[in-house]
PQR file of N, CA, C, O and H, with PARSE charges and radii, in Angstrom:
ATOM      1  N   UNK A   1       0.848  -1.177   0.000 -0.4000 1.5000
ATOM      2  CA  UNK A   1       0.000   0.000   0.000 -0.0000 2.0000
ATOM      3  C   UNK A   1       0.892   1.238   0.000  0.5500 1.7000
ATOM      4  O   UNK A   1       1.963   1.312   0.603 -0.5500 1.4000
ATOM      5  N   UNK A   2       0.390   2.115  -0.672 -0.4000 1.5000
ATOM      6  CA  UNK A   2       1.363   3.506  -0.875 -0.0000 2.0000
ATOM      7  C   UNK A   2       0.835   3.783   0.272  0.5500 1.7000
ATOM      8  O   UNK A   2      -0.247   3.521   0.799 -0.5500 1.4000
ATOM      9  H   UNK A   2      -0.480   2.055  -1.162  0.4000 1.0000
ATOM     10  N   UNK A   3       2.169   4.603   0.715 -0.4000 1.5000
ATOM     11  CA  UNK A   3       2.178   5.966   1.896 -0.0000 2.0000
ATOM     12  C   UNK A   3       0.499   6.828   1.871  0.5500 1.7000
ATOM     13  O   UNK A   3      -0.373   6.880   2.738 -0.5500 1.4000
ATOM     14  H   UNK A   3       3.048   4.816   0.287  0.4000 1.0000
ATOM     15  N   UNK A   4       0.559   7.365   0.608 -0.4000 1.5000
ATOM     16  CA  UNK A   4      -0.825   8.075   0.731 -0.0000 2.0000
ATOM     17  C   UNK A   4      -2.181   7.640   0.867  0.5500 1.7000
ATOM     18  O   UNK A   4      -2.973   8.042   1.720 -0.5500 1.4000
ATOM     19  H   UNK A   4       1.268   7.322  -0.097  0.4000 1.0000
ATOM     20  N   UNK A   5      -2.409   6.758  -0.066 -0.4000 1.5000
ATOM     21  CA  UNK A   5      -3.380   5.432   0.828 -0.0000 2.0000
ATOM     22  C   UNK A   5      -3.291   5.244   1.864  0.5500 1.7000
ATOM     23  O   UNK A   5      -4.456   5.355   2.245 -0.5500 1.4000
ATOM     24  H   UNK A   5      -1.766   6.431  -0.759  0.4000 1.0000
ATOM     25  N   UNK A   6      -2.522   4.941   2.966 -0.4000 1.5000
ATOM     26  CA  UNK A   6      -2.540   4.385   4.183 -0.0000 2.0000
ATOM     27  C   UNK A   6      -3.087   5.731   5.152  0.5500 1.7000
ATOM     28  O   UNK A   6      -3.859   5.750   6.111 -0.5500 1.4000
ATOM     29  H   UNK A   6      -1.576   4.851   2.657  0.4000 1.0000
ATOM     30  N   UNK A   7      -2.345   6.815   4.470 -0.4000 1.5000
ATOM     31  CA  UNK A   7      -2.488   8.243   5.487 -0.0000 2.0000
ATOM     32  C   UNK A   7      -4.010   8.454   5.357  0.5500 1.7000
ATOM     33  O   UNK A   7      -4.686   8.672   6.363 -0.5500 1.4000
ATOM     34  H   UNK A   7      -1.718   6.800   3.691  0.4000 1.0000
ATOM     35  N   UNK A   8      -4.563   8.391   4.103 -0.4000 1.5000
ATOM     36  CA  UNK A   8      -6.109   8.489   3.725 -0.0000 2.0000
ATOM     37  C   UNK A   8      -7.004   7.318   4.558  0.5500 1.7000
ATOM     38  O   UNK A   8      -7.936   7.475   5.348 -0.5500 1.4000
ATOM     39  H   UNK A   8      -4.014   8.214   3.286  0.4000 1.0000
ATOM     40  N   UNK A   9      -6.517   6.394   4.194 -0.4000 1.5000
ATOM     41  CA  UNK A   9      -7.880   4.897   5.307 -0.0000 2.0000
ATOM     42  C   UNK A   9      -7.434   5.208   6.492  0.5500 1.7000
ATOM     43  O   UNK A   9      -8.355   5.234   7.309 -0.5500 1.4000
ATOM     44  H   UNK A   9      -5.760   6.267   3.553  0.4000 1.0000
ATOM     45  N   UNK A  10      -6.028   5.548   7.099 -0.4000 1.5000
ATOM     46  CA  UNK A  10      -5.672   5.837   8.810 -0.0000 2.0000
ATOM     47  C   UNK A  10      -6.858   7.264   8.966  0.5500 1.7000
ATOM     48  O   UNK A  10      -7.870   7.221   9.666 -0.5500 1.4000
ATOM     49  H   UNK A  10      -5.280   5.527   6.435  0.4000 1.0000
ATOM     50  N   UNK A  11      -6.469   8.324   8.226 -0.4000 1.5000
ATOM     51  CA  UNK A  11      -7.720   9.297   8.636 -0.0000 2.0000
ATOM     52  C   UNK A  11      -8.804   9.028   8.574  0.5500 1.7000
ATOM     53  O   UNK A  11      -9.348   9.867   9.291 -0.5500 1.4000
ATOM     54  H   UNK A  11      -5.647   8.359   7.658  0.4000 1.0000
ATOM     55  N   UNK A  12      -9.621   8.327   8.145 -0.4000 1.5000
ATOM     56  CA  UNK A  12     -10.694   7.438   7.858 -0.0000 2.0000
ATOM     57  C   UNK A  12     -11.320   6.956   8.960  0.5500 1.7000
ATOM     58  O   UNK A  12     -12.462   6.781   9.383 -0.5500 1.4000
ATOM     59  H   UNK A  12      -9.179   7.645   7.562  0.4000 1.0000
ATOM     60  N   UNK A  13     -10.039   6.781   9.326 -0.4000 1.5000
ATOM     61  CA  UNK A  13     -10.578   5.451  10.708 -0.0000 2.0000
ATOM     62  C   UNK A  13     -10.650   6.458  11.866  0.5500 1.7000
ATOM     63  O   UNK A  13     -11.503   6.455  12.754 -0.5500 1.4000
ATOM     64  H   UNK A  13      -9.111   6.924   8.983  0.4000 1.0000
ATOM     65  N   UNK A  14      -9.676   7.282  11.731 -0.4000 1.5000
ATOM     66  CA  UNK A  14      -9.945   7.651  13.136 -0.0000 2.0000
ATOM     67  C   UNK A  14     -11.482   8.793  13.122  0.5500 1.7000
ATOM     68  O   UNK A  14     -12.135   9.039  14.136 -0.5500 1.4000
ATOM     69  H   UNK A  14      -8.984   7.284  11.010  0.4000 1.0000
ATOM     70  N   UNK A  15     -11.688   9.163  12.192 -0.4000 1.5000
ATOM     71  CA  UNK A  15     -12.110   9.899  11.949 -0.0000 2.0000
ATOM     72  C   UNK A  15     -14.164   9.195  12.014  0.5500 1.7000
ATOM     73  O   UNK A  15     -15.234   9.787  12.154 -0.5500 1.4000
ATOM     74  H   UNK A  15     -11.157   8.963  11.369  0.4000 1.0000
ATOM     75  N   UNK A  16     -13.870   8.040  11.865 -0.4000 1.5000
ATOM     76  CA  UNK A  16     -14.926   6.882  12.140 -0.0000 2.0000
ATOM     77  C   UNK A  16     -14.763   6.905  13.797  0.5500 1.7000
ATOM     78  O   UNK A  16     -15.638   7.634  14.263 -0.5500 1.4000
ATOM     79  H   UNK A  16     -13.001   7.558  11.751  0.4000 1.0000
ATOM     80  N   UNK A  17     -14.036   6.416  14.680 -0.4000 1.5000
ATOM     81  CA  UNK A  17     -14.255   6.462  15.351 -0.0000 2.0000
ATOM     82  C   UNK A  17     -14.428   7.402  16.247  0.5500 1.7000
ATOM     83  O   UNK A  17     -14.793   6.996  17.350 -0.5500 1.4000
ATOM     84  H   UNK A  17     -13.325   5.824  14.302  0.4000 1.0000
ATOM     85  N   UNK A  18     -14.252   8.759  16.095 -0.4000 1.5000
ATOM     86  CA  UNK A  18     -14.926   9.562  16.439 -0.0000 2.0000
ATOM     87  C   UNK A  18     -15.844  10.194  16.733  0.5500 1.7000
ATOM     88  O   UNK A  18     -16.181  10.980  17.618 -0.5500 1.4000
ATOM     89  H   UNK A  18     -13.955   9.089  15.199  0.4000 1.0000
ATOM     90  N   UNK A  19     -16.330   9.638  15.640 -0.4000 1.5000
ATOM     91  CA  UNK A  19     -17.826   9.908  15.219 -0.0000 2.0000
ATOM     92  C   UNK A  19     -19.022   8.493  16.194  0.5500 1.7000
ATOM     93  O   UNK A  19     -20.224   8.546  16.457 -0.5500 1.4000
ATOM     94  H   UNK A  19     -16.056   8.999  14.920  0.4000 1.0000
ATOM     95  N   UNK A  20     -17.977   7.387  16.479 -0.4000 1.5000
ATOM     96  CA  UNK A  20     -18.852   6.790  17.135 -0.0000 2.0000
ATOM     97  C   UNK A  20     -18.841   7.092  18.484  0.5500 1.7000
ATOM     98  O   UNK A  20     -19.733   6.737  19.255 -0.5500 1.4000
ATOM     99  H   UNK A  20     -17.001   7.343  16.266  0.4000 1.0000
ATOM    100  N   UNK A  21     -17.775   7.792  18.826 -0.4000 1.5000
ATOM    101  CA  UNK A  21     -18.074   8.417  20.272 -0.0000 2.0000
ATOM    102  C   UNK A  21     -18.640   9.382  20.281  0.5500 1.7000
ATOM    103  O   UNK A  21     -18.583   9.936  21.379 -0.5500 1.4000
ATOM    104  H   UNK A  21     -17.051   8.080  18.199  0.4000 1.0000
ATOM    105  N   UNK A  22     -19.387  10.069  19.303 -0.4000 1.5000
ATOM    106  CA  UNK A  22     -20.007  11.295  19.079 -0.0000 2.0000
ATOM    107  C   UNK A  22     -19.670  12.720  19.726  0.5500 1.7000
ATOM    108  O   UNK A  22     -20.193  13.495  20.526 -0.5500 1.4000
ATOM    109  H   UNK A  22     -19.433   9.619  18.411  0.4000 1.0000
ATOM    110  N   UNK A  23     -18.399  12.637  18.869 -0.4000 1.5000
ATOM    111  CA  UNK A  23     -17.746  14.127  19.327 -0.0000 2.0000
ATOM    112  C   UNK A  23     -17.521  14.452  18.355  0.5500 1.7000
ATOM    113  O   UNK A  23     -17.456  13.725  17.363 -0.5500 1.4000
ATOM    114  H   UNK A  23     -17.974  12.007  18.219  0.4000 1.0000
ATOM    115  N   UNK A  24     -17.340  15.668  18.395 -0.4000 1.5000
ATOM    116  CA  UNK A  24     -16.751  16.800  17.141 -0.0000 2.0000
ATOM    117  C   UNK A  24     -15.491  16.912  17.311  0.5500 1.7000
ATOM    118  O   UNK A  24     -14.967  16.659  18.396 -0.5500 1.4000
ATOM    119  H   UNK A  24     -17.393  16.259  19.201  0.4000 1.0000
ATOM    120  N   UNK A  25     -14.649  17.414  15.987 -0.4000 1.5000
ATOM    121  CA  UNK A  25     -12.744  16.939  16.035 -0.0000 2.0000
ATOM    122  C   UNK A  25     -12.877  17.905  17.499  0.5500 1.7000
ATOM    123  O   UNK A  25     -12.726  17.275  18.546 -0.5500 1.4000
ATOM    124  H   UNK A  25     -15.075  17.619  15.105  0.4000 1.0000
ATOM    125  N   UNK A  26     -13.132  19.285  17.600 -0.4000 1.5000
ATOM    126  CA  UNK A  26     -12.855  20.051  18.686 -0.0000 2.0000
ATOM    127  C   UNK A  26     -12.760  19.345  19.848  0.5500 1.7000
ATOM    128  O   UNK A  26     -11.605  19.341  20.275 -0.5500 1.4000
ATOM    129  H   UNK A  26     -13.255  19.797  16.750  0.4000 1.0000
ATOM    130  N   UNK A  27     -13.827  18.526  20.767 -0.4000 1.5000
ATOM    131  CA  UNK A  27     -14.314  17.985  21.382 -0.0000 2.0000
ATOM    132  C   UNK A  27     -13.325  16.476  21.395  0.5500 1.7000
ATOM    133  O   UNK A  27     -12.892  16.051  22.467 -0.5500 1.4000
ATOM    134  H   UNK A  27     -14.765  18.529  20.420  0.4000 1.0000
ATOM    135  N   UNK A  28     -13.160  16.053  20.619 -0.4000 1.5000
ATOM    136  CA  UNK A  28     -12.341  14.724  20.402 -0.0000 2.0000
ATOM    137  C   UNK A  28     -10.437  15.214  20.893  0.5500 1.7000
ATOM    138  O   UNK A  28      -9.708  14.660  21.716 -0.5500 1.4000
ATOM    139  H   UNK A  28     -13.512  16.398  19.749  0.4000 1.0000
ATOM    140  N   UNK A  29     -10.157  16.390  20.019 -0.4000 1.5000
ATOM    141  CA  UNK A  29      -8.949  16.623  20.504 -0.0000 2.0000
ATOM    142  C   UNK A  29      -8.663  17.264  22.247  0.5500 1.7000
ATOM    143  O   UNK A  29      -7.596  17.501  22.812 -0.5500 1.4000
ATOM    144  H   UNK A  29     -10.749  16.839  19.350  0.4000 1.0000
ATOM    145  N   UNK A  30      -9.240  17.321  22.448 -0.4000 1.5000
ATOM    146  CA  UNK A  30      -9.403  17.839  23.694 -0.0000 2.0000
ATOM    147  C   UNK A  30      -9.010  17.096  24.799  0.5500 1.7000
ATOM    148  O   UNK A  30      -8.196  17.322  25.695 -0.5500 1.4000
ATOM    149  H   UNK A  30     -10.107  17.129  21.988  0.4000 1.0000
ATOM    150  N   UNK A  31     -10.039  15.797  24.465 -0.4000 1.5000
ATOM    151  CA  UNK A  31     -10.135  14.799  25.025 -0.0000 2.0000
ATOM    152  C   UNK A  31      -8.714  14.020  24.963  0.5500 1.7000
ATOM    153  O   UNK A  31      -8.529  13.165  25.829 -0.5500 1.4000
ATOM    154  H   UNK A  31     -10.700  15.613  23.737  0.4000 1.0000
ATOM    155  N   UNK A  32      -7.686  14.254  23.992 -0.4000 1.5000
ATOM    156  CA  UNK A  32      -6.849  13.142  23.456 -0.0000 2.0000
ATOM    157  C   UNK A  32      -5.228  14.166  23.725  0.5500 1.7000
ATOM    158  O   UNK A  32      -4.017  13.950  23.669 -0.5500 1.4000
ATOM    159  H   UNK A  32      -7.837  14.948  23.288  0.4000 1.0000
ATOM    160  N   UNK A  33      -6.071  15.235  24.005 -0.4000 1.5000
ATOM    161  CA  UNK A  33      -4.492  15.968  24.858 -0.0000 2.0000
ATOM    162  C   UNK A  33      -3.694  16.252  23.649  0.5500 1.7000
ATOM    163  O   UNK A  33      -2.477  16.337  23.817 -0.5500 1.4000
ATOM    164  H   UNK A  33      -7.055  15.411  24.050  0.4000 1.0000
ATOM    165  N   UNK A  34      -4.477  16.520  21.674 -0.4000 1.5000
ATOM    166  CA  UNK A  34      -4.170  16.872  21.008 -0.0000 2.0000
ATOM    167  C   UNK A  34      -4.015  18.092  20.268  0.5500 1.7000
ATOM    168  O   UNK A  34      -4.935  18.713  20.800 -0.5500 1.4000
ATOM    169  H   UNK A  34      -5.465  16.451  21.537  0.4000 1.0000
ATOM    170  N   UNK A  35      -3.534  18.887  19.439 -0.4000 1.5000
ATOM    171  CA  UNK A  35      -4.143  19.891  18.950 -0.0000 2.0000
ATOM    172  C   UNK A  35      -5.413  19.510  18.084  0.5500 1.7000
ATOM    173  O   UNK A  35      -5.617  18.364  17.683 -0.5500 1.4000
ATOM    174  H   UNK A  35      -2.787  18.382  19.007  0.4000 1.0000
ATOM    175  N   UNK A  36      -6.151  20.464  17.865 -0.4000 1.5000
ATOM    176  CA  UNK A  36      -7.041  20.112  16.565 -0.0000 2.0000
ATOM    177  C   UNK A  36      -7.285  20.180  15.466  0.5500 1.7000
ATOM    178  O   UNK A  36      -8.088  19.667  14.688 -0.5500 1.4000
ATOM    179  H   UNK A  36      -5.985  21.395  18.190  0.4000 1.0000
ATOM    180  N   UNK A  37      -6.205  21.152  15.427 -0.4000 1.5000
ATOM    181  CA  UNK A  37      -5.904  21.235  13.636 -0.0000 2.0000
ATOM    182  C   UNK A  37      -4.993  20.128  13.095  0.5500 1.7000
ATOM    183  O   UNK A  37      -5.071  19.819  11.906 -0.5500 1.4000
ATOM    184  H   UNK A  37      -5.553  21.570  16.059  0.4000 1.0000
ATOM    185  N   UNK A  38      -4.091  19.490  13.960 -0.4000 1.5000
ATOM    186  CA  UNK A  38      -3.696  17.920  13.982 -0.0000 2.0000
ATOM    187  C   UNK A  38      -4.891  17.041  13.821  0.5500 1.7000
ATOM    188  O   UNK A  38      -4.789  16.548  12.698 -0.5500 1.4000
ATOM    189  H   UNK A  38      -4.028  19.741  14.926  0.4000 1.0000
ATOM    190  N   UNK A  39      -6.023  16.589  14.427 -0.4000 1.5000
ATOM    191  CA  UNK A  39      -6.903  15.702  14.446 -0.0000 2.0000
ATOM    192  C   UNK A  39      -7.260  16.147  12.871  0.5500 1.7000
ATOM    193  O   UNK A  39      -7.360  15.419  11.884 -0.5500 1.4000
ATOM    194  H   UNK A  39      -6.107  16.989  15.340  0.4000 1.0000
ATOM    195  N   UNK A  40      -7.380  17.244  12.955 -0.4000 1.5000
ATOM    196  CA  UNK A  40      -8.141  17.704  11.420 -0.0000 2.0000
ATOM    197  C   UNK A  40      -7.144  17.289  10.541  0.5500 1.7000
ATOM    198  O   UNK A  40      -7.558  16.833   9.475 -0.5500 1.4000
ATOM    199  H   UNK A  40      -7.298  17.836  13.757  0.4000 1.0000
ATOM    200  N   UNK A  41      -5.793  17.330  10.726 -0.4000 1.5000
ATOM    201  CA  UNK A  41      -5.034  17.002   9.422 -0.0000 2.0000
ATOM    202  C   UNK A  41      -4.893  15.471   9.318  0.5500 1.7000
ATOM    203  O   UNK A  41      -4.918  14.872   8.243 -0.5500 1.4000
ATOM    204  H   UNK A  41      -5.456  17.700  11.592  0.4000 1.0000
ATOM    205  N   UNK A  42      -4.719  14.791  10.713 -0.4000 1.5000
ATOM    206  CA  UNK A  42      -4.902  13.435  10.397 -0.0000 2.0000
ATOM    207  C   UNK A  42      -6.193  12.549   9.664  0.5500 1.7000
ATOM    208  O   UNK A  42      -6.161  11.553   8.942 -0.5500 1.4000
ATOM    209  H   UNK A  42      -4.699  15.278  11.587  0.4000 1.0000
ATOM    210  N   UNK A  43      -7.487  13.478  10.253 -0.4000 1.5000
ATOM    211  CA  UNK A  43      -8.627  12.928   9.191 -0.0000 2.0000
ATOM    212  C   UNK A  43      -8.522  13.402   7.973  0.5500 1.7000
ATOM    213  O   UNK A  43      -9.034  12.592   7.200 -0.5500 1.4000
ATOM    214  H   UNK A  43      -7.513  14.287  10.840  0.4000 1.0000
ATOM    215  N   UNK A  44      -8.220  14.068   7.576 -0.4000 1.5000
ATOM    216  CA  UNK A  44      -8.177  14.397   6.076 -0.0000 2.0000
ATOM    217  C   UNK A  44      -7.060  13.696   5.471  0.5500 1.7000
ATOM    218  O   UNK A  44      -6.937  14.158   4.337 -0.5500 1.4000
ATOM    219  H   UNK A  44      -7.804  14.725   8.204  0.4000 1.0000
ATOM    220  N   UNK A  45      -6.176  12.789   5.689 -0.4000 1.5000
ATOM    221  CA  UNK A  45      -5.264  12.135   5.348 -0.0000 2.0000
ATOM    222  C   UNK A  45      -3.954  13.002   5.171  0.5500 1.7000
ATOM    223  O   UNK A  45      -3.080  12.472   4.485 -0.5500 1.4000
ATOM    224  H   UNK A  45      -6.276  12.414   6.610  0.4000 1.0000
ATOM    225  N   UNK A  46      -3.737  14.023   5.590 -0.4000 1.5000
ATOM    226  CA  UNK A  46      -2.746  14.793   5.239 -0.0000 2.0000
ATOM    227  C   UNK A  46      -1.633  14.712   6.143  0.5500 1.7000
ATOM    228  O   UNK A  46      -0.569  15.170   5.725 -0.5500 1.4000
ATOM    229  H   UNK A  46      -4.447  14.454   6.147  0.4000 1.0000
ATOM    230  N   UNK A  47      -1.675  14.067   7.661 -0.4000 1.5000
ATOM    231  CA  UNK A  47      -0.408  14.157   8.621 -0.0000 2.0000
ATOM    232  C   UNK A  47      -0.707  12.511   9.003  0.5500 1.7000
ATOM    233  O   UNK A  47      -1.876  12.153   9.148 -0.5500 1.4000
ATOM    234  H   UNK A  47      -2.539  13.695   8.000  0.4000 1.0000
ATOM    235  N   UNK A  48       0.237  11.688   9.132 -0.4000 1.5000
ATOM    236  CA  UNK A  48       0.461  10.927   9.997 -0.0000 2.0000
ATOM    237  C   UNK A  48       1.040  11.088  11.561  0.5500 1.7000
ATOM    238  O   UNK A  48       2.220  11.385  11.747 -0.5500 1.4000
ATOM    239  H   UNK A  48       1.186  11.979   9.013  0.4000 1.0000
ATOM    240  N   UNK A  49       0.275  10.906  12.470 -0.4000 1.5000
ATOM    241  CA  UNK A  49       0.822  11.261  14.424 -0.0000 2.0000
ATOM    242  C   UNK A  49       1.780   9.978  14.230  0.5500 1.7000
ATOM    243  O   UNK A  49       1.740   8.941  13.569 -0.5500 1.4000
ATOM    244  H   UNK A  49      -0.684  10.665  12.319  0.4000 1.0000
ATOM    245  N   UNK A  50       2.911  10.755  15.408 -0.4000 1.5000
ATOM    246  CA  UNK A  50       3.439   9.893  16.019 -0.0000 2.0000
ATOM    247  C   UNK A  50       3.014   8.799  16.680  0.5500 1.7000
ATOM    248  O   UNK A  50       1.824   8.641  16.951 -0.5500 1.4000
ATOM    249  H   UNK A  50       2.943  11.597  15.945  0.4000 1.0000
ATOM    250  N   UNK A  51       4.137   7.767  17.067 -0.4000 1.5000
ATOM    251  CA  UNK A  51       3.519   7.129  18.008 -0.0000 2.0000
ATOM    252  C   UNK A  51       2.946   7.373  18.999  0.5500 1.7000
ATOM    253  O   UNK A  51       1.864   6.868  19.301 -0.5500 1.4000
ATOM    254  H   UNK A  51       5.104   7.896  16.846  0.4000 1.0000
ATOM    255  N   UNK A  52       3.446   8.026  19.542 -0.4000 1.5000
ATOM    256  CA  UNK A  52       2.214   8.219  20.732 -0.0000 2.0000
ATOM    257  C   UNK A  52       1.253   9.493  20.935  0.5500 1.7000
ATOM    258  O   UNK A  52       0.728  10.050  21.899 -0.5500 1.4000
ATOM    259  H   UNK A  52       4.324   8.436  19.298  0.4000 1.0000
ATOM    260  N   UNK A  53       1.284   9.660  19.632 -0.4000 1.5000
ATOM    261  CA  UNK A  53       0.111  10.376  20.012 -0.0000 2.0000
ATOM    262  C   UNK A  53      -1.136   9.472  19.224  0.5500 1.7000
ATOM    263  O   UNK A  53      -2.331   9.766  19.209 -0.5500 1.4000
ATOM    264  H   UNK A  53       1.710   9.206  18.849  0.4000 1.0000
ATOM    265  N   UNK A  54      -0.514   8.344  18.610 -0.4000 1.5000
ATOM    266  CA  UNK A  54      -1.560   7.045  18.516 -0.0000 2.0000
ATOM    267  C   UNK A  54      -2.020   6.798  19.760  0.5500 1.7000
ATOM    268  O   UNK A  54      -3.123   6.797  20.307 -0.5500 1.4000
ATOM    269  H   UNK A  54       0.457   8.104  18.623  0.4000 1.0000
ATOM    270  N   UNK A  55      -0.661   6.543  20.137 -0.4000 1.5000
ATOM    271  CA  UNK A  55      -1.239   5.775  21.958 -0.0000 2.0000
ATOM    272  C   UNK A  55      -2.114   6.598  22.525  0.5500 1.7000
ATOM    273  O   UNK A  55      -2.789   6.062  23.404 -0.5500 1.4000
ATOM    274  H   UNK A  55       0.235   6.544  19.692  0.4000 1.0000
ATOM    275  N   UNK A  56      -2.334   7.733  22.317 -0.4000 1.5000
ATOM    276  CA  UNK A  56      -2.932   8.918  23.238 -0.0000 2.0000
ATOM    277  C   UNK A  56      -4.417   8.556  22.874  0.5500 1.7000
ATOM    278  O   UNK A  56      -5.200   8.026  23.663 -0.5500 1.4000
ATOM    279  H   UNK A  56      -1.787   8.169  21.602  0.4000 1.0000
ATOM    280  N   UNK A  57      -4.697   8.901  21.611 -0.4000 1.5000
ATOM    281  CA  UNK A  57      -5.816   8.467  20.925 -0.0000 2.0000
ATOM    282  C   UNK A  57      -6.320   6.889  21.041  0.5500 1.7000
ATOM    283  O   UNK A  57      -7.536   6.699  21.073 -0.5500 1.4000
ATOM    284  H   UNK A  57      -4.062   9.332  20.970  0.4000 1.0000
ATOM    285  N   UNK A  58      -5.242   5.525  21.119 -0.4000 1.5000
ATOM    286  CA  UNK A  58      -6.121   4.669  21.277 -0.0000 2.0000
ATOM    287  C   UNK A  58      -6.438   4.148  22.767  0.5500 1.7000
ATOM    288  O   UNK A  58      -7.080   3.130  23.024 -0.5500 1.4000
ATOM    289  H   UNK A  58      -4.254   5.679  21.093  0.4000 1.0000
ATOM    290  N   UNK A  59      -5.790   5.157  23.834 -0.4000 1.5000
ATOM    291  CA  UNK A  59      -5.851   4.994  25.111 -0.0000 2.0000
ATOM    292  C   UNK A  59      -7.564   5.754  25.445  0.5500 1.7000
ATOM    293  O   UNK A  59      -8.462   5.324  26.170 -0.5500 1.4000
ATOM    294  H   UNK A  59      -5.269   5.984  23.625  0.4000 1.0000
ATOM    295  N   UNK A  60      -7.522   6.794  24.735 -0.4000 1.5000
ATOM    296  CA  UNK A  60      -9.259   7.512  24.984 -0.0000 2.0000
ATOM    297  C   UNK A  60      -9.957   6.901  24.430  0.5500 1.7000
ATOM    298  O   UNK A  60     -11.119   6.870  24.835 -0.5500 1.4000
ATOM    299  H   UNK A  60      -6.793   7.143  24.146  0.4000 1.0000
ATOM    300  N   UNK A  61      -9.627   6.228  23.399 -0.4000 1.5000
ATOM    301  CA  UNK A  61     -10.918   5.151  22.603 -0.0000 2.0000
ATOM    302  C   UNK A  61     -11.010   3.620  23.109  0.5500 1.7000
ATOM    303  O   UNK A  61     -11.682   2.823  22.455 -0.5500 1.4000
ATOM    304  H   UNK A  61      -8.683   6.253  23.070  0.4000 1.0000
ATOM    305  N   UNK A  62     -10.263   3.175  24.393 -0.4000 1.5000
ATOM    306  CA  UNK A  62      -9.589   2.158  24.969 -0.0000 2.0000
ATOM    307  C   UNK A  62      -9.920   1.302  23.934  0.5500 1.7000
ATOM    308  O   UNK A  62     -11.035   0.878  23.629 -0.5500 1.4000
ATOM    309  H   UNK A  62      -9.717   3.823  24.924  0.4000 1.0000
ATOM    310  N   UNK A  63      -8.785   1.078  23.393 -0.4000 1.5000
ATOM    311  CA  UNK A  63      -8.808   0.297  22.208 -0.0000 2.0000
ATOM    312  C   UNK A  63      -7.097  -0.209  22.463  0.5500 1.7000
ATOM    313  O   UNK A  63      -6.486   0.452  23.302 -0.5500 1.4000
ATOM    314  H   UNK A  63      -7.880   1.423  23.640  0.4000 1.0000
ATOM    315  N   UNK A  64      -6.616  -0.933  22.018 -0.4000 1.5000
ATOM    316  CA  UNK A  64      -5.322  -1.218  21.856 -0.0000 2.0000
ATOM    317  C   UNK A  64      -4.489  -0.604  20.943  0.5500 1.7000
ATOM    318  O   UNK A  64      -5.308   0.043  20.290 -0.5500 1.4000
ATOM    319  H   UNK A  64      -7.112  -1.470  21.336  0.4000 1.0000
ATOM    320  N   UNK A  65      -3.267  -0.344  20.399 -0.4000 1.5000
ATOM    321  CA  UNK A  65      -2.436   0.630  19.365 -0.0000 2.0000
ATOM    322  C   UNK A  65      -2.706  -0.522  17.995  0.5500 1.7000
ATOM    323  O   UNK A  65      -3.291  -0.184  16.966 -0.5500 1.4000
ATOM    324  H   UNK A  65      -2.602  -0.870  20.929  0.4000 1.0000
ATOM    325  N   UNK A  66      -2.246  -1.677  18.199 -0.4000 1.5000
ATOM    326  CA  UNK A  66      -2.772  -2.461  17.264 -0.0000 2.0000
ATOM    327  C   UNK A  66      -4.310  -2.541  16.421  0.5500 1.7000
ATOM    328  O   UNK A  66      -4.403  -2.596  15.195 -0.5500 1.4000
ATOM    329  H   UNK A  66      -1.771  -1.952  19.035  0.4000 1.0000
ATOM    330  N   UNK A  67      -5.331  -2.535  17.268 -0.4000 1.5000
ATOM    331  CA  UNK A  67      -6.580  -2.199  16.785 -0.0000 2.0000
ATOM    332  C   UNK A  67      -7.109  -1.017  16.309  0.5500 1.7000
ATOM    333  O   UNK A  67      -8.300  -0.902  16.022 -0.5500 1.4000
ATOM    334  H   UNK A  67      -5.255  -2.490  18.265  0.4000 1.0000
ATOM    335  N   UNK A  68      -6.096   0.087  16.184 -0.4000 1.5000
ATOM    336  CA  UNK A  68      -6.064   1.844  15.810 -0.0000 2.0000
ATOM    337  C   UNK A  68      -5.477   1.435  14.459  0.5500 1.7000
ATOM    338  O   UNK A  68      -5.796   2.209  13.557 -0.5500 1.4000
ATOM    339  H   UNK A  68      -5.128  -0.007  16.418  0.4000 1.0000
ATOM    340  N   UNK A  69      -4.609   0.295  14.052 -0.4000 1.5000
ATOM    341  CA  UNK A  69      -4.085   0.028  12.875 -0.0000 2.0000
ATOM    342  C   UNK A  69      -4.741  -0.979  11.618  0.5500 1.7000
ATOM    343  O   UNK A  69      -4.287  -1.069  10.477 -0.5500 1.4000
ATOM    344  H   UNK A  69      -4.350  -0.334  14.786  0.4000 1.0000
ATOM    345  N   UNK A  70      -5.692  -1.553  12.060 -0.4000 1.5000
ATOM    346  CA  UNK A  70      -6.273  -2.914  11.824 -0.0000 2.0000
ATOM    347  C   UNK A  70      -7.329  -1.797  10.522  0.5500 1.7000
ATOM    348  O   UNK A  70      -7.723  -0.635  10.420 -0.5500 1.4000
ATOM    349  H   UNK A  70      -6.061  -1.480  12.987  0.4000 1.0000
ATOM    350  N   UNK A  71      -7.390  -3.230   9.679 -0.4000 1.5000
ATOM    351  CA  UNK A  71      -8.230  -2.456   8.548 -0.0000 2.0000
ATOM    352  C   UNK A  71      -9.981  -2.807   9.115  0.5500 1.7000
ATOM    353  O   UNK A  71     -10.936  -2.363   8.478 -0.5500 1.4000
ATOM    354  H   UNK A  71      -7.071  -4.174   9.762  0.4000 1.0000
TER
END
């Protein structure tokens, strides 16, 4: 899978699960001790986060870092 594909379905996802916790990016980054123009660039496929600011995000969605990656 190309780089840009992956950055596009990774924003995707998180950007899904967001929405199932029913927050808005504002509201979601907040929560995840992120900026939000980061959350915004990661859903739009345009930034890949570090590791841990995966971890950050799949620690508020208690999800595992592995299952933040899973198609």
């Amino acid at each position: 899978m190309e780089l840009e594909n992956f950055k596009i379905l990774f924003g995707k996802k998180i950007r899904s699960l967001r929405k199932r916790e029913g927050m808005n990016s504002e509201e979601f980054a907040e929560e995840c001790k992120i900026g939000k123009a980061t959350i915004e660039r990661i859903e739009q496929g345009k930034f890949l986060p570090r590791i841990d600011t995966c971890l950050m995000i799949a620690n508020f969605l208690n999800i595992t870092l592995s299952e933040l990656f899973q198609d």
